[in-house]
Structures are given as structure tokens and as C-alpha cells.
C-alpha positions in Angstrom: -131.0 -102.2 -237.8 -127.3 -100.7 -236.9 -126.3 -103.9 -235.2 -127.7 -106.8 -238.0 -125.3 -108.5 -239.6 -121.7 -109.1 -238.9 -120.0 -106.0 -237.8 -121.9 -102.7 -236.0 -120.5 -100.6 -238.9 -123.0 -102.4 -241.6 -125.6 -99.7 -241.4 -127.1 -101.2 -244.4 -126.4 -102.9 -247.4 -124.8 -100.8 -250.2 -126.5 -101.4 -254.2 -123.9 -100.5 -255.6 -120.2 -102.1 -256.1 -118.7 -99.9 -253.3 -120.4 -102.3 -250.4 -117.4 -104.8 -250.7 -115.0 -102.4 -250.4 -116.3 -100.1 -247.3 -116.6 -103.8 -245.4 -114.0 -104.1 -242.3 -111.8 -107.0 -242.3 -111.8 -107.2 -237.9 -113.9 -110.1 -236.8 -117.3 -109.3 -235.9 -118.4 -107.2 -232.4 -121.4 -108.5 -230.7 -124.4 -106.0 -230.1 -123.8 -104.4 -227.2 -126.1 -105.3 -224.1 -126.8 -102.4 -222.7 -127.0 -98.4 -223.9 -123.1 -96.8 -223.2 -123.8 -93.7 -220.8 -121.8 -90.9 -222.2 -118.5 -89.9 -220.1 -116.8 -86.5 -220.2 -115.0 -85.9 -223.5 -117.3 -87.9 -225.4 -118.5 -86.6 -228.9 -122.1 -87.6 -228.0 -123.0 -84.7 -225.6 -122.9 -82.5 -228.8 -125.6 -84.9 -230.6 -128.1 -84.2 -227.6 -131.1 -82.9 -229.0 -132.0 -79.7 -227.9 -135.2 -80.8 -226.3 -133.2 -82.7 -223.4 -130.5 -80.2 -222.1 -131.1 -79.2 -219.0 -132.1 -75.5 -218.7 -130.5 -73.0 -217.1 -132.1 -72.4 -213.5 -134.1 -68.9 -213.4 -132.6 -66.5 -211.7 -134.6 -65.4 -208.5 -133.1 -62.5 -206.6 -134.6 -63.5 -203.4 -133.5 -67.3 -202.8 -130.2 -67.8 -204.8 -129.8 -71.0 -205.7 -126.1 -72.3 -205.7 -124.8 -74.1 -208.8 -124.5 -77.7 -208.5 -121.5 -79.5 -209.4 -122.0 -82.8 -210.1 -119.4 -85.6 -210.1 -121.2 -86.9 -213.7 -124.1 -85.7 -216.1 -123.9 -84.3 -219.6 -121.0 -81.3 -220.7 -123.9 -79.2 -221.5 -126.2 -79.9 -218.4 -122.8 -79.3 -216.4 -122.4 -76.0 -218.3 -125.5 -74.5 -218.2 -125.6 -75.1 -214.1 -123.0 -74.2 -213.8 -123.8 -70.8 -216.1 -126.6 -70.0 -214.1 -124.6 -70.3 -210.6 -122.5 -67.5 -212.1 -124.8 -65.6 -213.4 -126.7 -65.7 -209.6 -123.4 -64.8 -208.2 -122.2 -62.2 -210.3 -125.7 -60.6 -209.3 -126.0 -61.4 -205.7 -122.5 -61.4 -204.7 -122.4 -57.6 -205.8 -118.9 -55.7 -206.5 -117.1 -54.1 -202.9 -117.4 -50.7 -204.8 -121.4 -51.2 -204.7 -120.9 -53.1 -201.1 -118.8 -50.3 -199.7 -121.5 -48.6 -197.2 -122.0 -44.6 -198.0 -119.8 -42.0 -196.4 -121.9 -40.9 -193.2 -122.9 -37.0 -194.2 -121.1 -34.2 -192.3 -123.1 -32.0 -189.2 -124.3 -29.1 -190.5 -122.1 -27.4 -187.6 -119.0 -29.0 -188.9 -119.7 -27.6 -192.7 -120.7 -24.3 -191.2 -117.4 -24.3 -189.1 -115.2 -24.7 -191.7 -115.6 -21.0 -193.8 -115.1 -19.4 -189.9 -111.8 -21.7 -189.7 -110.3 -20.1 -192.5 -111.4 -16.7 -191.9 -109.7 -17.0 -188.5 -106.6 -18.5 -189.9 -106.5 -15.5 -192.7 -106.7 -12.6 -189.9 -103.9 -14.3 -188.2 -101.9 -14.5 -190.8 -102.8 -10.7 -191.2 -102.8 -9.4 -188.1 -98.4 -11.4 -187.9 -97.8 -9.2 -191.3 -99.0 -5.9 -189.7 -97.2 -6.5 -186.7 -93.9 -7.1 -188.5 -94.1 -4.8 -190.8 -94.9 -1.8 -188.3 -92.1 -3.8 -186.1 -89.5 -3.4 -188.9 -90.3 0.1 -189.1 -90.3 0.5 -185.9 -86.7 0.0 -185.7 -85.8 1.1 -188.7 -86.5 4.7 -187.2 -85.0 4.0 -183.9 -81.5 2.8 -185.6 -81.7 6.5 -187.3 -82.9 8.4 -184.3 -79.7 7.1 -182.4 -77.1 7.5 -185.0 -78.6 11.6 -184.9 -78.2 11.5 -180.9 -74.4 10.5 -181.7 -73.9 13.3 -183.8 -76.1 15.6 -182.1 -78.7 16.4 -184.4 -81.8 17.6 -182.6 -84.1 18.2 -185.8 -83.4 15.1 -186.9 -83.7 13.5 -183.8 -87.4 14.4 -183.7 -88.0 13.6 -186.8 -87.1 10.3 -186.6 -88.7 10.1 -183.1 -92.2 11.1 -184.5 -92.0 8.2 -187.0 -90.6 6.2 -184.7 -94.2 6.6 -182.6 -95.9 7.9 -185.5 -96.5 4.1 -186.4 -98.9 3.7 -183.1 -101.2 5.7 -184.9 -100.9 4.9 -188.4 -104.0 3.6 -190.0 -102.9 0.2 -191.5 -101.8 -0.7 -187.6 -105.2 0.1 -186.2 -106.0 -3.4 -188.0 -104.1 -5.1 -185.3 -106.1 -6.4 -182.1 -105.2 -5.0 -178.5 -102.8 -8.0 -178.1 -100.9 -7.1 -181.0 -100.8 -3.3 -180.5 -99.6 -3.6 -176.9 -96.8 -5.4 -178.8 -96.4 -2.6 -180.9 -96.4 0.1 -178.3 -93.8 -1.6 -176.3 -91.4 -1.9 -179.2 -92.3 1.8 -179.9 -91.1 3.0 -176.4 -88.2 0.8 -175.6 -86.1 3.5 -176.6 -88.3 6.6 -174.8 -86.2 6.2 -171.6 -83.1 6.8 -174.3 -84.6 10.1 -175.6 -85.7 11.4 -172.3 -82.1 11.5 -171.2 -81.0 13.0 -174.8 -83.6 15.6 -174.2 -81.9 16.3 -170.7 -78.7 17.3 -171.8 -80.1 20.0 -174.5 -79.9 23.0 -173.4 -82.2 24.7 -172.4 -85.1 21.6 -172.0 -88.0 24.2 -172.2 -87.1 24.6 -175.6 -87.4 21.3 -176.4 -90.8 20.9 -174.6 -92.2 23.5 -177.1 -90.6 21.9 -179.7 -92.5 19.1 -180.0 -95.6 20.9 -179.5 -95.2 21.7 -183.3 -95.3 17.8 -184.4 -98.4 17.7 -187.3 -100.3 14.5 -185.9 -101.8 14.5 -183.0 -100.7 11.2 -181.4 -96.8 11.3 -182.0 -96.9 15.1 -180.7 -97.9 13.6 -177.5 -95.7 11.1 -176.7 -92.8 13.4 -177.3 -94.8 16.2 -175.7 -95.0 13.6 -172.6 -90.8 12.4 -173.2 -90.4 16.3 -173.1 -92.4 17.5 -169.9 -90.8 14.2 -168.3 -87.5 15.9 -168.8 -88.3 18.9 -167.8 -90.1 18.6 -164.7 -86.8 16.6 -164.1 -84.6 19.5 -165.1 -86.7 21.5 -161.9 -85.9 22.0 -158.8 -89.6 21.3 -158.1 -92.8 20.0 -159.1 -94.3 22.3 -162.2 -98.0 21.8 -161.1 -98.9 24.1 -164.6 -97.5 21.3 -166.9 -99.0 18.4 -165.2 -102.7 20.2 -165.7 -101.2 21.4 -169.2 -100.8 17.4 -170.2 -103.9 16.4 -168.3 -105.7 18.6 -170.7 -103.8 17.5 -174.0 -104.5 14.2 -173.9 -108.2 14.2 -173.5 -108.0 14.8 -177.6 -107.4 11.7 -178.5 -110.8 9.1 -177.9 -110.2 6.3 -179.6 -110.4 3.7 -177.1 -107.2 1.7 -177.8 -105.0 5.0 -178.7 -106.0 6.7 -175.8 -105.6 3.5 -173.4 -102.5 3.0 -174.3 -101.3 6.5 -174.2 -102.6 7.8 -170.8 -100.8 4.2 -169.7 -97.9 5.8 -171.4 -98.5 9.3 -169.1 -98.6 7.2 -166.0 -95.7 5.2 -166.3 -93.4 8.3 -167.4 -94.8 10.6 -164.5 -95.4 7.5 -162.3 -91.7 9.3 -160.0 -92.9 13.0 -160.4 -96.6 13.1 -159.5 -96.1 14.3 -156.0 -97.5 13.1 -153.2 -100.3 15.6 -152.7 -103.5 16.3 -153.3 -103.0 17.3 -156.6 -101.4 14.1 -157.3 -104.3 12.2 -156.4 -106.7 14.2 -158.3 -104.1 14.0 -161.3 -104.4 10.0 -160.7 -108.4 9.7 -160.1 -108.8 12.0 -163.5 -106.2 9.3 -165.1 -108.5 6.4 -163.9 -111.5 7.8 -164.5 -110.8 8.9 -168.2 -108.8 5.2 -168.7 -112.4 3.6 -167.6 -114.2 5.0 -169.9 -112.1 4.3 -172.8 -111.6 0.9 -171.6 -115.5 0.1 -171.5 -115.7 1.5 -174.8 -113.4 -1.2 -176.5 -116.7 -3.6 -176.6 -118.2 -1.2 -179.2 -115.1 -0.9 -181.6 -117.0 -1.0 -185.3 -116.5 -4.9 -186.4 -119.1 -7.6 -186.3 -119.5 -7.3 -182.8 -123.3 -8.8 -183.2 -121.9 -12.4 -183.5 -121.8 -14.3 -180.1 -118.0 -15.4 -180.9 -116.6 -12.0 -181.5 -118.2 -10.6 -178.3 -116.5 -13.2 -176.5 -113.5 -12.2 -178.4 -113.8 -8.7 -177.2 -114.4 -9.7 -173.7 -111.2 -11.6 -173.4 -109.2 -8.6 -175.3 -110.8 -6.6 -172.6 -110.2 -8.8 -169.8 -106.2 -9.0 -170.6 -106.3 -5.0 -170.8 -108.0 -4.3 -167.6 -104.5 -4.3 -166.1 -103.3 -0.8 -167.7 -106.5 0.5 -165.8 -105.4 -1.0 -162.5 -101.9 0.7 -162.5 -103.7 4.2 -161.6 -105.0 2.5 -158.6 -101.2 0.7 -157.4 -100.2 4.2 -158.1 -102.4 5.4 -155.5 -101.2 2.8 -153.1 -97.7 4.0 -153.5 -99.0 8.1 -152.4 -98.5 7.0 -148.0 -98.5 10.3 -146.6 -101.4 12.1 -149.3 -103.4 8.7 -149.0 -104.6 8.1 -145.6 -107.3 5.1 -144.4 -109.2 8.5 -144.0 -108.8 10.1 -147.3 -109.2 6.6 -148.8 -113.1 6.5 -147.1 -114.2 9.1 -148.2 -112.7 10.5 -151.2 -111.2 7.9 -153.2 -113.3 5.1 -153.1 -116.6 6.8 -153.3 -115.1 8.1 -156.6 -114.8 4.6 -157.2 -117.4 3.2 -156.9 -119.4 6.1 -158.6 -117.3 5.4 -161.2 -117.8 1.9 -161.8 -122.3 2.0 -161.6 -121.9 4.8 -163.9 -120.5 2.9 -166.9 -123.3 0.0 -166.3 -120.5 -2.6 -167.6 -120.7 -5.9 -166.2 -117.0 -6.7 -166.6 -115.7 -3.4 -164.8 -118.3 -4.1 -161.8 -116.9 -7.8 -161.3 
């Protein structure tokens, strides 16, 4: 018995001659009355056998159970609740990376759309380094052709005047879109109305009409060829009918629709003072339209990927900002008041017209 005898430390009696000297000499403690419940920090929780600690709660995934926390109870029931609330938590309460809800997937539209964004922004980017490039050049010619004008140098004043419009038909700079190459051509001929009057003060300006009939490429021979008839139907007393048709029939060699658009614009607008108000001036302006048509309606067929929907939209609207170089033949007519009567009009020109504009079977030039 741990509490007989005098003192709670005689756990029983000793046989040999050591019991008299492990005695205490403190007066002796009464048996306690009750059993002492143990209290946090005491060393008894450790002697708990392992039968009576509590468990650790099972973890169920479907009703979580929160860990109690208890004001009193055992260190080791305290730790293993409070273990298992953890442990529920940790698994529950997942991580805000595995929380975090999944990035909504792109359209397919929006993935598709991205390859023809770039492939847009990469033939803008080309179509800006063609056009200054051919711009530099451009002027780099017309600096030289002047400085030959100031020392009067008619070879090399041709020469520098075919490259000068020689870059209108240069391959590289059919790349560029109608937009671009009208930019092109109007650089190009800023400086015409400057070698017109050079040309006018050579003498004789026949001889400089022929020439430039011996310029190698086609297109540059007939802009000057054009600069040159200009000044010498000028030169005239009156109205050469022979080099008008002469002209007329020249530039019917070049087809390509946007060469050829821009070049019989270019025949207009230098002749647009010496066509003469005539009949031959009206035929000479009906053959301009009618050829100009043709070439213009052919722009929808240029060879590109034409079969996509969004390029034959992007044709139409090259188209539709063109139309007006085809329109100029018919202001010119407007401007003829004694050859074009209300008469004539009736029943020559608009019948021409309107033939015209069935025959080609193109939506946009019938609107």
C-alpha cells in the first residue's frame, strides 16, 4: 500500500540497512482523499497508458469535423485533436494555387485570328519599306535630273527622268497595294510639269518627242513619250490630231491593271487643256474611259489569295477608292460645252455608257 505507514514516500519496507537512511524527517502527510486530476504541465500525462489516449478523429472528407479545444483534458488527448483538426484542414481547406478556378479556354476564332493579325501587321510593315525605299529613289533621281536641267544636259536629263518613272514599273514596287502606288505615282510626277517646260525650251521639241521613243522599257518610255507630245502639241499653232491617235495607240501595250490605270490617268490629266473640243476629242475621251473600265474591273482578279472572303473585301475597297481616276474621263466630258450637247449626250455618249457598264457584268461599276 503506497500510503501505509507514516509518510506517502514509504513504498515498502527496505531489508536491508539502507531503510533508515532513505526515511524523510517532514512530519507525516495524510492519504489524500480523493484521486488528484492531472493539470497541464504535469509529468503524469506522459505515464498514461497507451490504451486510454484518446485517438485521433478519422478523417472523413465529406463532413469535416473541427478540432475541439478544450479548456482541460490530458496534453496528449489535447494534441492528438487537435492533430486531427489540422490534418482535416490542411486537406479540406486546400492551397489558393489548387483553389484558383482554371483560365476559361480561348474561342477557336480568337486563336485562329491571331496568325492573320501578324500576317497583316508584317505586310504593313512591308508594303511602308517599299514605299520609302522607291520614295528615296524617287527623289534621289529628281535631285539629279534638275541639277542636268541647270546645266543643260538633255541626255542626262532623260536619263535621270526614265529612272525617275522607271520606279512605277519596277518589279519590287508592284508589291505595294493601289493605295500605296498612287503614292508613288504622285511623288513620281511632281516634277513632270518641271520637265515639260524644260522640254519646251529645246529646240526643236520634235526632236525630243522622238527621243524618248528610244527609252528600253516600256512604261518609262511613255510617260516621257506623253511629257514630250504634251510639249509639243504646245509648241503648235494647232491641234496635231496624228499624235493624239499616235498616243492613243501606244498606250494600249501596257495591261496590267494598276500600270495601265494609273498611266492613261496620267494621259488625261497632261492632255486634259489640249484635247479639243470636237468630235475627235470625245471619241479620244470615250476610248480613255472605256479602256480605264476595263482595267479597273480587272483589279479584282490581280493573282493573290483572292479566294478568301477578307481579301475580296480588301479588293473591293482598293477598288472603290480608285473608281475616281475612272470618273475624271467623264468630268472631262462635262467640261467639252460646245462638242457636248444635251443632244449628243442622248444619243451618243451615254448609250456608250451604259453599254459599257452591262458588258463588264461587275457589280461595283453598275452601282
Amino acid at each position: 500500500n503506497v500510503y501505509h505507514g507514516s509518510s506517502p514516500y514509504n513504498l515498502q519496507s527496505v531489508t536491508d540497512g539502507m531503510a533508515s537512511m532513505l526515511a524523510p524527517s517532514s512530519p507525516s502527510v495524510a492519504p489524500p482523499t480523493q484521486s488528484i486530476q492531472p493539470t497541464m504541465g504535469s509529468i503524469t500525462q506522459f505515464a498514461t497508458p497507451p490504451q486510454q489516449q484518446q485517438a485521433p478523429q478519422s478523417y472523413a472528407p465529406s463532413q469535416p469535423q473541427a478540432a475541439p479545444a478544450p479548456a482541460g483534458g490530458s496534453y496528449a488527448a489535447r494534441s492528438a485533436a487537435a492533430h486531427a483538426g489540422s490534418t482535416t484542414n490542411s486537406v479540406v481547406s486546400s492551397p489558393t494555387t489548387a483553389t484558383m478556378p482554371a483560365p476559361s479556354p480561348q474561342p477557336h476564332q480568337q486563336a485562329a485570328a491571331s496568325p492573320a493579325h501578324h500576317k497583316e501587321a508584317h505586310d504593313a510593315a512591308q508594303q511602308t519599306r517599299i514605299l520609302t525605299d522607291a520614295t528615296r529613289k524617287v527623289q534621289e533621281h529628281s535631285y539629279y535630273m534638275k541639277q542636268a536641267m541647270d546645266r543643260d544636259d538633255l541626255p542626262q536629263v532623260l536619263d535621270r527622268a526614265m529612272f525617275m518613272v522607271g520606279e512605277l514599273g519596277e518589279h519590287r514596287n508592284m508589291m505595294l497595294n493601289p493605295k500605296n502606288y498612287y503614292e508613288l505615282h504622285m511623288r513620281a510626277l511632281d516634277d513632270m510639269p518641271n520637265l515639260e517646260e524644260y522640254f519646251m525650251g529645246v529646240e526643236p521639241v520634235s526632236f525630243v518627242y522622238e527621243a524618248t521613243q528610244y527609252t528600253p522599257k516600256v512604261l518609262p518610255r511613255l510617260y516621257l513619250q506623253i511629257c514630250a507630245a504634251s510639249a509639243l502639241i504646245r509648241s503648235q499653232d494647232g491641234m496635231d490630231t496624228s499624235i493624239l491617235k499616235e498616243i492613243v495607240d501606244e498606250v494600249k501595250c501596257v495591261q496590267n491593271p494598276v500600270r495601265g490605270l494609273f498611266l492613261r490617268h496620267y494621259l488625261l490629266q497632261a492632255f486634259r487643256d489640249k484635247v479639243p473640243d470636237t468630235q475627235e476629242g470625245i471619241d479620244f475621251v470615250m476610248q480613255n474611259f472605256i479602256e480605264m473600265n476595263k482595267l479597273w474591273v480587272r483589279l479584282q482578279h490581280l493573282p493573290g489569295d483572292g479566294k478568301s472572303k477578307e481579301q475580296r473585301r480588301k479588293r473591293e475597297r482598293e477598288r472603290n477608292e480608285l473608281r475616281i481616276l475612272v470618273g475624271t474621263n467623264l468630268v472631262r466630258l462635262s467640261q467639252m460645252e460646245s462638242a457636248v450637247t444635251s443632244q449628243v449626250y442622248g444619243q451618243e455618249i451615254l448609250p456608250k455608257i451604259l453599254e459599257q457598264i452591262v458588258a463588264c457584268g461587275d457589280p461595283l461599276a453598275q452601282a
